[in-house]
N, C-alpha and C positions, 0 to 999 in steps of 0.2 A: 334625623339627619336628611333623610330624603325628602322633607317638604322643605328643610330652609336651603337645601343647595339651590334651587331656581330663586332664591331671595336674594343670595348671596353673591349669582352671579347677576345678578339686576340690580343689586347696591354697586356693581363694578361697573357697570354698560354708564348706569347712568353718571355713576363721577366722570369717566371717561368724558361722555356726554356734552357734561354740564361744561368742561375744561375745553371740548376741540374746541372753541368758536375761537378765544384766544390765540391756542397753539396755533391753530390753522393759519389767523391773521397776522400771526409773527413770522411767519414763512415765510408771507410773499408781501408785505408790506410795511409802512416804515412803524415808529413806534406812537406817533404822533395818532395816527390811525385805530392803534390796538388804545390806545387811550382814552381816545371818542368812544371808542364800543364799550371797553369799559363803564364808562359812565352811565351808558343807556342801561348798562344791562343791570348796573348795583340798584339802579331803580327798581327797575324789573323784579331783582331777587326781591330786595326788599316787601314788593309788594305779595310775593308767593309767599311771603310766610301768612296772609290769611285761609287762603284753601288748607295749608298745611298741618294748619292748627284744628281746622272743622273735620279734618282729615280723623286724626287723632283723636278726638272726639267722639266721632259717629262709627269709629269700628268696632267700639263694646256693643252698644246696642243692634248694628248690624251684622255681626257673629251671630248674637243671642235670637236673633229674630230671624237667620235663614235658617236655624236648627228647629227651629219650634212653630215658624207662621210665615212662610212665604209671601202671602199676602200683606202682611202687614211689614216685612220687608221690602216691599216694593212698594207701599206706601212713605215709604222713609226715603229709599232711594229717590223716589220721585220730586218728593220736599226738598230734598236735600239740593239737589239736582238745579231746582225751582232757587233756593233761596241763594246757591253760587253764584247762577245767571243772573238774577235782581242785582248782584254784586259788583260784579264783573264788567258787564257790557254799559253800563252808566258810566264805571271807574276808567274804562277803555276808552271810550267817546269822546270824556272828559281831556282824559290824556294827549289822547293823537291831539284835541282842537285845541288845545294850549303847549303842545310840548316845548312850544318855543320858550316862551315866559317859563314854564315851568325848569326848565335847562336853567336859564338864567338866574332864576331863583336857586336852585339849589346850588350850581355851580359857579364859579367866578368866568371872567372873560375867557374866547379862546375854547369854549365848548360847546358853540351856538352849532356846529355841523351833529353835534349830538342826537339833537331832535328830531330829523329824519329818521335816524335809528331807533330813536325811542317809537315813532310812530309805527313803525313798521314791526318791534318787540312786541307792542301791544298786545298783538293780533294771537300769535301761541300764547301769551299768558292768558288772554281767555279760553283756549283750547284747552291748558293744564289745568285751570279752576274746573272745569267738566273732567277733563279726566283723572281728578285724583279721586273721585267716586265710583268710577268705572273698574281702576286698580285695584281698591279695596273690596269693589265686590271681589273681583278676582281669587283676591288673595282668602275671603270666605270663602267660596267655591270649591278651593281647593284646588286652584287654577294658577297656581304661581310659575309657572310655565310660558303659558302666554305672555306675562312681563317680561319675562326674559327674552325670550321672543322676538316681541315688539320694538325693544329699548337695541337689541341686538340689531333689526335690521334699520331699525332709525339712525343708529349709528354710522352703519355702513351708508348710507343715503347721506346722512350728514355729509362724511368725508368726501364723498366725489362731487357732492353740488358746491363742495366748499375748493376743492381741485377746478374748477371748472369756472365758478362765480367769484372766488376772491383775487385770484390774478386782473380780471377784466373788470370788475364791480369796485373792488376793494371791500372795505369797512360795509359798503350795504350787500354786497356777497353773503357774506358771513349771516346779515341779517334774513336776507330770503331764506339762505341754506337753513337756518332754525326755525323760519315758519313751516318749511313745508318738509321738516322731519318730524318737528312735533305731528302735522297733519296726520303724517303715518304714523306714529305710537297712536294717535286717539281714533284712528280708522281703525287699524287693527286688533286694538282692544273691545272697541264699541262692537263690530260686527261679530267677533266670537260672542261677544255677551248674549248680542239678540240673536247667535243661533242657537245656542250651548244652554245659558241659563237666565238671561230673562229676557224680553224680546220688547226694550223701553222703546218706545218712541216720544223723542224731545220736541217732535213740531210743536203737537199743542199746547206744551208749558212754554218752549217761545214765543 
């Protein structure tokens, strides 16, 4: 019971999470609004179910491999790591330079203000494709604490940049306040790793 209670409350941090950007947008703005963000963002999830899935994947073998060969777990981290980014930052690129068309394409008239938001989501979805690696080590480690943690004070950040940027920003409020909370979930996570238990550095696989 006392490992999965820090899981348990970091399954809660993060629905919380995942749900302010709406809440927040409905407080201080019309509904037209929360409905462009919307849009950006079912994109957005949509596309996190890739990391999600490599997620799931790579935590059999990376359990089994910090018990028995650290080195050859950080061989895997390091791939792993490597083949997200390959992912990611073309899919990102991609995005931001057509968000417009691609708005259009999926959506009908009337959601062209969309794409600014998309453009600017982008940017933490490649932050979470790096950090659901970082998690998992964690949760090997024996570190399920830190999530909790993290997701806890991302939250808090969230809520006041979103006090702060949704009254005056509106709808791209909402979208800074989520890049630069994820920022802090994959800061916080990262720099316990590299002082705790493994000490990755990403320059030279980017």
């Amino acid at each position: 019971m006392g490992l999965a209670f820090p899981l348990i409350f970091s399954g809660l941090f993060y629905i919380l999470d995942n749900r302010l950007d709406i809440i927040m947008l409905s407080l201080f703005r019309s509904e037209e609004e929360v409905g462009l963000y919307g849009a950006a963002a079912a994109i957005t999830a949509a596309l996190m179910l890739l990391p999600l899935a490599y997620r799931t994947a790579v935590f059999p073998p990376m359990s089994r491999l910090y018990a028995t060969s650290r080195p050859a777990m950080q061989t895997l981290f390091d791939r792993s790591f490597k083949y997200l980014i390959i992912l990611a930052l073309p899919m990102a690129v991609g995005t931001i330079l057509l968000a417009d068309p691609f708005i259009t394409l999926v959506y009908e008239g009337g959601f062209a203000p969309s794409a600014a938001v998309l453009r600017v989501l982008m940017l933490p979805t490649v932050i979470i494709f790096a950090n659901v690696l970082n998690a998992r080590l964690l949760v090997v480690s024996n570190n399920q604490w830190v999530i909790a943690r993290s997701l806890m004070v991302s939250l808090v950040v969230n809520v006041l940049l979103n006090l702060i940027l949704v009254p005056i920003c509106g709808v791209m409020g909402v979208s800074y306040a989520r890049l630069v909370s994820t920022m802090v979930i994959f800061g916080l996570n990262f720099v316990f790793l590299y002082r705790h238990v493994y000490p990755f550095n990403p320059l030279p696989l980017l």
